[in-house]
C-alpha positions as a printed NumPy array, in Angstrom:
array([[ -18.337,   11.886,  -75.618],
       [ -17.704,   14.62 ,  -78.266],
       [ -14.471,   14.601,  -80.778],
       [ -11.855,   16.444,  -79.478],
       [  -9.861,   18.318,  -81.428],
       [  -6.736,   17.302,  -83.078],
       [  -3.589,   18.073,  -80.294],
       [  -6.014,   17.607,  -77.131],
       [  -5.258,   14.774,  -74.69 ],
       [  -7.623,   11.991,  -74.391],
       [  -8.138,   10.109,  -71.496],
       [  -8.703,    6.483,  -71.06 ],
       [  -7.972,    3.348,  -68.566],
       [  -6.597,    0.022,  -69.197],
       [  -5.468,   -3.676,  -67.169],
       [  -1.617,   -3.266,  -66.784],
       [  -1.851,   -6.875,  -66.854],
       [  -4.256,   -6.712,  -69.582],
       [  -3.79 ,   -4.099,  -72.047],
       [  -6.64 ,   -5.363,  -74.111],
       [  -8.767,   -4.417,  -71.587],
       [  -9.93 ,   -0.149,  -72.925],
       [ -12.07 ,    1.847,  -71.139],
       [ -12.985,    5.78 ,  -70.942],
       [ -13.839,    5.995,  -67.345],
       [ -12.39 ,    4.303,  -63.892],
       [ -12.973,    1.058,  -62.944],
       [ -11.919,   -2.882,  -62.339],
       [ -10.631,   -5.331,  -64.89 ],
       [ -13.161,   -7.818,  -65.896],
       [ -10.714,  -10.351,  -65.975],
       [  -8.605,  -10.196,  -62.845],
       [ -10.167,   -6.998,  -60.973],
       [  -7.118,   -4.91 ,  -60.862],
       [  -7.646,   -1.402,  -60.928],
       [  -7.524,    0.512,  -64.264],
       [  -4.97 ,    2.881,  -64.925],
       [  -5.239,    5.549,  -66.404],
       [  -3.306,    6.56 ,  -69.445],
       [  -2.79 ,    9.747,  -72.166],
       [  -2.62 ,    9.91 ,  -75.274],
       [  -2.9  ,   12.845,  -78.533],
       [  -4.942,   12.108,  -80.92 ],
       [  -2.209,   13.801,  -83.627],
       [   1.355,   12.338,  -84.9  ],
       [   4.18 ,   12.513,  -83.021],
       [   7.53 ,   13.528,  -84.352],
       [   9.38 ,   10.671,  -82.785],
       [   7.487,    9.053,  -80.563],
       [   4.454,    8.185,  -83.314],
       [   4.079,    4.684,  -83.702],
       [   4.298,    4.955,  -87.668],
       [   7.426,    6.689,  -87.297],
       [   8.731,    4.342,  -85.296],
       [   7.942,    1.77 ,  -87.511],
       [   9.44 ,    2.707,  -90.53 ],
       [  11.762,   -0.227,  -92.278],
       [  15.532,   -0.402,  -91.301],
       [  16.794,   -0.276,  -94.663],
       [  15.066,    3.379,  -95.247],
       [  15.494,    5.426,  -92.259],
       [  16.959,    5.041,  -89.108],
       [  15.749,    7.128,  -86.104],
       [  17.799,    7.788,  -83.265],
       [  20.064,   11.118,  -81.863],
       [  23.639,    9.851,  -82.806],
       [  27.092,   12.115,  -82.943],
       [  27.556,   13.31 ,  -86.297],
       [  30.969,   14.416,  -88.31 ],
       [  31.143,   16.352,  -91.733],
       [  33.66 ,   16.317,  -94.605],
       [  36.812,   17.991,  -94.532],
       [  38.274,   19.833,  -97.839],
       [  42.005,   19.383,  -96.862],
       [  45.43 ,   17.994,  -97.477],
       [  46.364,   14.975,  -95.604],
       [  49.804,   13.473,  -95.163],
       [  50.94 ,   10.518,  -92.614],
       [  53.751,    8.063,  -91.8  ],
       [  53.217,    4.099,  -93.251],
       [  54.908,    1.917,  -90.624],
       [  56.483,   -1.042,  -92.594],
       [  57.414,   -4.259,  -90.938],
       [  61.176,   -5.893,  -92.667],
       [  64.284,   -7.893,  -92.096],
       [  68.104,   -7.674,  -92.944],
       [  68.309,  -10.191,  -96.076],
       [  71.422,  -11.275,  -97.981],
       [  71.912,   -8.863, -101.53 ],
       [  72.521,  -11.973, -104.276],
       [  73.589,   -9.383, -106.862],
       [  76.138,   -9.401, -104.881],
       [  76.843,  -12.608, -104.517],
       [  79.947,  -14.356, -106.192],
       [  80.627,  -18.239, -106.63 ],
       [  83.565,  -19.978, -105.527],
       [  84.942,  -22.9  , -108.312],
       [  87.285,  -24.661, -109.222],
       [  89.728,  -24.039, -112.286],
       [  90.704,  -27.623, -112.786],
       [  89.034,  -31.228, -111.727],
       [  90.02 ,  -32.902, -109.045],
       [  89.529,  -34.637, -105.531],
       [  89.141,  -32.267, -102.263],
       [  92.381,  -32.99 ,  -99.984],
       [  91.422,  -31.002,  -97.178],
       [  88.401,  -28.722,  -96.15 ],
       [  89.036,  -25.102,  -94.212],
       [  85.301,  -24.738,  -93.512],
       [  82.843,  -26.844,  -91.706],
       [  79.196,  -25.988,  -92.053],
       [  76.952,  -23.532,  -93.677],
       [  76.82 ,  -19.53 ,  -93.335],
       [  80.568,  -19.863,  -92.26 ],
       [  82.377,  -16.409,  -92.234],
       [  85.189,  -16.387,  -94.34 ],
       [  88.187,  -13.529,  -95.253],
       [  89.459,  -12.539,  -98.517],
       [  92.189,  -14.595,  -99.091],
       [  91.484,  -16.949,  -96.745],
       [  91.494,  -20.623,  -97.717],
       [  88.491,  -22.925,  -98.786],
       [  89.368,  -26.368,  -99.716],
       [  93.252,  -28.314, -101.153],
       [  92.296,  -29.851, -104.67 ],
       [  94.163,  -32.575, -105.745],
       [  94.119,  -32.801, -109.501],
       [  95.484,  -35.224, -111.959],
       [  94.994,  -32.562, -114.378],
       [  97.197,  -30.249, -112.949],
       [  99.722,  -32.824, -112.263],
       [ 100.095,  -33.183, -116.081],
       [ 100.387,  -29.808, -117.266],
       [ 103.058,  -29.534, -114.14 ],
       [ 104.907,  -32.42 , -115.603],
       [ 105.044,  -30.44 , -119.342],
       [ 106.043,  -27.621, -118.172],
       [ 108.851,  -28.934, -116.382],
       [ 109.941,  -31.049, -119.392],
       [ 109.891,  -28.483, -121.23 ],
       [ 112.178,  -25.84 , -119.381],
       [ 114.645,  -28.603, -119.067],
       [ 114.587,  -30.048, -122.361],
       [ 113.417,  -27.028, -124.766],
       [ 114.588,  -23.88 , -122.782],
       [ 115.296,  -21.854, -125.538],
       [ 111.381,  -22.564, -127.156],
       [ 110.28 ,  -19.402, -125.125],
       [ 106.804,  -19.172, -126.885],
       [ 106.009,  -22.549, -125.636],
       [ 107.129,  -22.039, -122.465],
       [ 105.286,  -19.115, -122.051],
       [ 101.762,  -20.701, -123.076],
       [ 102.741,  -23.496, -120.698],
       [ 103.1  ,  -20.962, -118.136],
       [  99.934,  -19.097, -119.167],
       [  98.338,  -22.725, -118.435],
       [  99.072,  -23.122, -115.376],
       [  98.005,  -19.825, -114.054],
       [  94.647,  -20.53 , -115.853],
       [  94.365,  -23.343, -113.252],
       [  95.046,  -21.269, -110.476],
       [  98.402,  -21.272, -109.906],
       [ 100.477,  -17.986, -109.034],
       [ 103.982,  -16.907, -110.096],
       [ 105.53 ,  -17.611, -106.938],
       [ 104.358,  -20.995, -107.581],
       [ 105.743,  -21.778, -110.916],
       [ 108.664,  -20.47 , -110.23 ],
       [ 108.835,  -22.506, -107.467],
       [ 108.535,  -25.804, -109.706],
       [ 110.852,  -24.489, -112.275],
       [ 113.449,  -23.986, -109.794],
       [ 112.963,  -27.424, -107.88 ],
       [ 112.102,  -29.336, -110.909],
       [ 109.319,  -30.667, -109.004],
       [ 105.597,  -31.304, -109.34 ],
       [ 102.734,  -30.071, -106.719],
       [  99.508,  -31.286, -107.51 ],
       [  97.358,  -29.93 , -104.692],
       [  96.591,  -26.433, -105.277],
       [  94.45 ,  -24.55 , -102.535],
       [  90.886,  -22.542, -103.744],
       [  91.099,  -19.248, -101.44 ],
       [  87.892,  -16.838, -101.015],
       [  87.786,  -13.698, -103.68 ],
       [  86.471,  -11.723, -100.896],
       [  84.965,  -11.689,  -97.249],
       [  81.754,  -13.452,  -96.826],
       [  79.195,  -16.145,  -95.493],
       [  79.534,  -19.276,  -97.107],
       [  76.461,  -21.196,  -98.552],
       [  75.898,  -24.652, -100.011],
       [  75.732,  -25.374, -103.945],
       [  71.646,  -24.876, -104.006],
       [  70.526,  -22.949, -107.039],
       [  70.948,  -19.025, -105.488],
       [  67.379,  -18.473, -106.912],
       [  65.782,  -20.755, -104.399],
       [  68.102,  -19.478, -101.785],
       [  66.987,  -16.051, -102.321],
       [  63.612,  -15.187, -103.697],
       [  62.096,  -14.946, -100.473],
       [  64.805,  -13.93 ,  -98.01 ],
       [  62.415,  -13.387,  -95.408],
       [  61.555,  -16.638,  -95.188],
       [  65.226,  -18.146,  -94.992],
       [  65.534,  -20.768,  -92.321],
       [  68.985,  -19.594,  -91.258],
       [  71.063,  -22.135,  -88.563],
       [  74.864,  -21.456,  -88.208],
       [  75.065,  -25.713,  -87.707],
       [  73.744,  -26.756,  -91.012],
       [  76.222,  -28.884,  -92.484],
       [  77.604,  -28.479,  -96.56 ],
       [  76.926,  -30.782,  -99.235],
       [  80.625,  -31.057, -100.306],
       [  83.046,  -32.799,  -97.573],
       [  86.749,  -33.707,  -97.764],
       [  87.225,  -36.433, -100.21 ],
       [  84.505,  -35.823, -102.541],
       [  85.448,  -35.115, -106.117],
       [  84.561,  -32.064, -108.673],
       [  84.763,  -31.651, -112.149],
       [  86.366,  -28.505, -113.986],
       [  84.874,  -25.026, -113.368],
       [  82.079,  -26.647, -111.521],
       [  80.195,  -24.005, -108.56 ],
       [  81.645,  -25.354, -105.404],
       [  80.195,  -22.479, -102.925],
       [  78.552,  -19.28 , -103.411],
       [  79.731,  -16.422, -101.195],
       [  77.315,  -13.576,  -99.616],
       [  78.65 ,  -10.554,  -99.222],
       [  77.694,   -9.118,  -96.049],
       [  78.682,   -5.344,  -96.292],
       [  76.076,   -4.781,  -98.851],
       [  72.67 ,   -6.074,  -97.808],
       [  68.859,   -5.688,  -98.567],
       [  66.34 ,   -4.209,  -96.137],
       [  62.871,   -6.421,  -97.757],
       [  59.465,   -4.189,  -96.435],
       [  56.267,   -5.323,  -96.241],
       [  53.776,   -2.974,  -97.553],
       [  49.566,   -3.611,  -97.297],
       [  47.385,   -3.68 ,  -99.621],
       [  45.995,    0.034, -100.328],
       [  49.415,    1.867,  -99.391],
       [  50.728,    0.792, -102.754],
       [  49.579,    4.525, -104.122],
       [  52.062,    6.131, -101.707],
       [  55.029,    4.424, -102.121],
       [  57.554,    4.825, -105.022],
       [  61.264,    4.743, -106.615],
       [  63.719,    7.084, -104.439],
       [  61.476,    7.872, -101.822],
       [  63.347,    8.623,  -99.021],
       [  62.68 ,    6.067,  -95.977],
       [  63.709,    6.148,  -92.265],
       [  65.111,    2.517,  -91.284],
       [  65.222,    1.396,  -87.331],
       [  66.269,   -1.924,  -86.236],
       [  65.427,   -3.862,  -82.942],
       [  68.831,   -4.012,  -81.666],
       [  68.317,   -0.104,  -81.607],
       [  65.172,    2.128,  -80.593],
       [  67.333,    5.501,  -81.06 ],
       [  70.029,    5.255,  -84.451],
       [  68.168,    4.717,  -87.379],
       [  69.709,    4.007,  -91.493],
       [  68.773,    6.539,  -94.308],
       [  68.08 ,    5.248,  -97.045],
       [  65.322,    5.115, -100.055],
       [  63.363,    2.684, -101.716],
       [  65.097,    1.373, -104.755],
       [  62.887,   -1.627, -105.858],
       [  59.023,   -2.04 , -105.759],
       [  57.799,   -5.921, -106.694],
       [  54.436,   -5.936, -108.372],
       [  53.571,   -8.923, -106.509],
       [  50.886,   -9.145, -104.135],
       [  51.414,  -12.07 , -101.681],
       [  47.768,  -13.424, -101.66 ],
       [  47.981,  -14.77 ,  -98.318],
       [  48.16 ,  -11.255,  -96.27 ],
       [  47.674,   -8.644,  -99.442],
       [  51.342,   -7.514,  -98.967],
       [  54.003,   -6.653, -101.716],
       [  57.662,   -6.122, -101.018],
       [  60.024,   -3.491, -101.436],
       [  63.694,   -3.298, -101.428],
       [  65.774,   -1.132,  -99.561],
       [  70.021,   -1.46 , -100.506],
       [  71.297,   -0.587,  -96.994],
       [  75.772,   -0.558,  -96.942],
       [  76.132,   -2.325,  -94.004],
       [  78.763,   -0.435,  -91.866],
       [  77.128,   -1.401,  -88.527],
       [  77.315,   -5.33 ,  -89.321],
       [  73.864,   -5.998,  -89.018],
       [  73.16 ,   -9.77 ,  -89.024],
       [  70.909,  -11.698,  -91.818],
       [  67.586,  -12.108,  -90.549],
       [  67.449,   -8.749,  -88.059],
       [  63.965,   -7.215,  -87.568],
       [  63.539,   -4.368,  -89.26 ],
       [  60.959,   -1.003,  -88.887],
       [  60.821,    1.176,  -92.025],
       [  58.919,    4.138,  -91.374],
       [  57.808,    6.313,  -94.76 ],
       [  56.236,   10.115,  -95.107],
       [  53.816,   10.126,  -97.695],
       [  52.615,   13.613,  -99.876],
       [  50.216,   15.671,  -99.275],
       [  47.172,   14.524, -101.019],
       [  44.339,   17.572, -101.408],
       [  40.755,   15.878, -101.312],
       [  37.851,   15.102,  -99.695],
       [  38.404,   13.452,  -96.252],
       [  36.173,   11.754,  -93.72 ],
       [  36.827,    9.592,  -90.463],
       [  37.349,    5.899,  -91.395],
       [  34.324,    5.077,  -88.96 ],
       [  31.916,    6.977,  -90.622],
       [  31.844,    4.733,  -93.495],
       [  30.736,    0.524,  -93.273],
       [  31.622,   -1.704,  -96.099],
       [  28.801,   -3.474,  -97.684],
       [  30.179,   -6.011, -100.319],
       [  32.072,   -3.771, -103.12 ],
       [  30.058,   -0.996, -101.575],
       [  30.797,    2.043,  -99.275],
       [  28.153,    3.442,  -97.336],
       [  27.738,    6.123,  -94.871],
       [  24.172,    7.818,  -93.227],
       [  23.651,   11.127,  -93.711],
       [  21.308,   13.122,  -91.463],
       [  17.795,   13.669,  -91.948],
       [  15.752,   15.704,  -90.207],
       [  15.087,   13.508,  -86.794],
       [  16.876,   10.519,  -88.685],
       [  19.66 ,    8.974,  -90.663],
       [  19.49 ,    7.677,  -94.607],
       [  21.973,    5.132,  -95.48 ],
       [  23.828,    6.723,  -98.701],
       [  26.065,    4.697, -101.107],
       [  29.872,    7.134, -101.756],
       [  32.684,    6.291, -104.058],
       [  35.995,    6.428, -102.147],
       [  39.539,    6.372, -102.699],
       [  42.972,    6.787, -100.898],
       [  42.947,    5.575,  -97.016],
       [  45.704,    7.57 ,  -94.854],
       [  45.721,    7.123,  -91.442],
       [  42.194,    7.489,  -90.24 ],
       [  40.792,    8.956,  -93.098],
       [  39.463,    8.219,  -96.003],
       [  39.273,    9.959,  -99.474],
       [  35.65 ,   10.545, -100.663],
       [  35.93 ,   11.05 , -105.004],
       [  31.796,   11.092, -105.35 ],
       [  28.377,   11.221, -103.44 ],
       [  29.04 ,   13.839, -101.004],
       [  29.656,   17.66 , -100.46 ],
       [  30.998,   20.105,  -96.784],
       [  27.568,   20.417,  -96.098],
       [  26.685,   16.743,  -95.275],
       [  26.287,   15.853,  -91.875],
       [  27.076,   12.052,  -91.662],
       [  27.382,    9.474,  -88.282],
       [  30.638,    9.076,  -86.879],
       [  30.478,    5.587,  -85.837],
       [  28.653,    3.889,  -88.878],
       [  28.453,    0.82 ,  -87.388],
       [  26.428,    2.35 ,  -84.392],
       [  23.654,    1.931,  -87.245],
       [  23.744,   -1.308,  -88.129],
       [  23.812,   -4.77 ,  -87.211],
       [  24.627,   -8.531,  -88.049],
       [  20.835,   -9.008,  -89.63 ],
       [  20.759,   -5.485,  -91.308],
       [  20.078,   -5.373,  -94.872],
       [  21.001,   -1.996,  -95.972],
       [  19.245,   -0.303,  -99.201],
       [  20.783,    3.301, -100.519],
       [  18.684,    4.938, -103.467]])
């Protein structure tokens, strides 16, 4: 049989059950006596159906008709959804003590996160202490009433220990001592224990919060002079504490306005802006916090669930779909079209909004690329980029 020339079909039969089995013209398989079939062939290369096309390594070329995407030149802006929670505001925070030492008569609240008034009573202290200066100033009004100077710092004493007017006068006039005096609240509040307020507070999202927790001081227990009885929390002026993931940190900053919605709402939402970034990051899930100062009108309790919800600015760059590009180690890699193929090809990125991604180096508009990267690869892959 003559060469034929390159592009003509060649004829030949073969054992279906044994393809070893070649032959140019019709017959029976010398092994099990089926009947060749017949096959065609070129005796050229085939674009994509050549065997040493087909054959090429993985990690150079991959063959195969898959959607395709290409760059965008454009400005992107989006919305960052933040998870938060209502937390107590410690700079606002005040401590409740006492002036003078003494033994607790009587208690006026029970157990922990208590609300209290302004004004309204805490504790009677009985107080040796005060029942001396009581018993000076008395002696001297009736003995020395015309040493006015002395008087007057006596006077000035008492009130340093927490007395009012309407109480001294009330001694001068009876001639009589009181030694309980009662500890009222500066202002309206939740009462807490006497922990250190650090460890109360630096992580108010992970306060274990129970309206039954009892406090460490009771009735009958005794405190020295100007020691921290209670703290109070001032409720009316609270923190909203965001979560923010790691790579949004770039489009968050001081004063930028942020839209707040709570789950006892879906419709009203707070205005406010960020006014405190911690540097942070939480190791665990690659968060850092921020801190919103919310006034709270609505009485929103400690511990409400919180969505913050955050417009970030236009950024002008290079953008491609987030899919288009696989992560290999500290590596970003996308395939680029080729002809009948793809080429894996190692980018630099940067900012991630939304979908997108920011491409800063090692691609240009008139790239094609895959859309779905990971269409091209799998778990035993080993990807090589020149």
């Amino acid at each position: 049989m003559s060469m034929e020339h390159s592009g003509h079909k060649k004829e030949f039969y073969t054992c279906s059950m044994h393809p070893e089995i070649i032959r140019d013209k019709p017959g029976n398989c010398p092994v099990c006596g089926m009947t060749l079939v017949k096959k065609v062939s070129k005796n050229q290369e085939y674009d994509n159906n050549d065997i040493n096309t087909q054959l090429k390594p993985t990690d150079k070329i991959i063959i195969g008709n898959y959607e395709t995407t290409t760059p965008k030149d454009t400005s992107i802006t989006s919305e960052i959804k933040l998870p938060g929670v209502i937390a107590y505001d410690p700079n606002s925070a005040s401590n409740i003590a006492a002036r003078v030492g003494g033994r607790i008569e009587k208690m006026y609240v029970n157990y922990k996160f208590q609300a209290v008034n302004k004004g309204q009573k805490i504790f009677d202290l009985y107080s040796p202490e005060l029942l001396t200066e009581q018993q000076n100033f008395i002696y001297l009004i009736t003995n020395d009433p015309s040493n006015t100077a002395i008087i007057k710092a006596a006077k000035s004493k008492l009130m340093l220990y927490g007395m009012t007017n309407n109480q001294i006068n009330t001694i001068a006039s009876n001639k009589s001592v009181n030694p309980i005096i009662s500890i009222v609240s500066p202002s309206s509040g939740i009462i807490s224990g006497t922990e250190n307020m650090t460890s109360n507070t630096a992580n108010p999202m992970q306060s274990n919060i129970t309206t039954t927790e009892l406090l460490t001081v009771k009735q009958g227990d005794y405190i020295k002079k100007n020691e921290t009885v209670f703290k109070l929390f001032n409720t009316s002026k609270v923190w909203g504490v965001f979560d923010v993931l790691q790579g949004y940190n770039a489009h968050v900053y001081i004063n930028q306005p942020i839209q707040i919605f709570t789950e006892a709402s879906d419709s009203n939402f707070i205005e406010g802006k960020v006014n405190f970034i911690e540097t942070q990051l939480k190791t665990s899930d690659r968060t850092n916090k921020i801190r919103v100062y919310i006034n709270n009108n609505q009485k929103y309790p400690i511990g409400l669930r919180l969505q913050g919800i955050l417009q970030t600015k236009p950024l002008k760059g290079l953008w491609i779909s987030k899919t288009a590009v696989v992560s290999i180690g500290d590596k970003k890699i996308v395939f680029i079209k080729i002809n009948n193929g793809f080429k894996a090809h190692e980018i630099q990125t940067g900012t991630e909004i939304s979908d997108r991604i920011q491409v800063i180096n090692g691609m240009t508009l008139k790239d094609k690329i895959a859309k779905n990267a990971a269409y091209l690869i799998d778990s035993e892959s080993f990807i090589k980029t020149e």
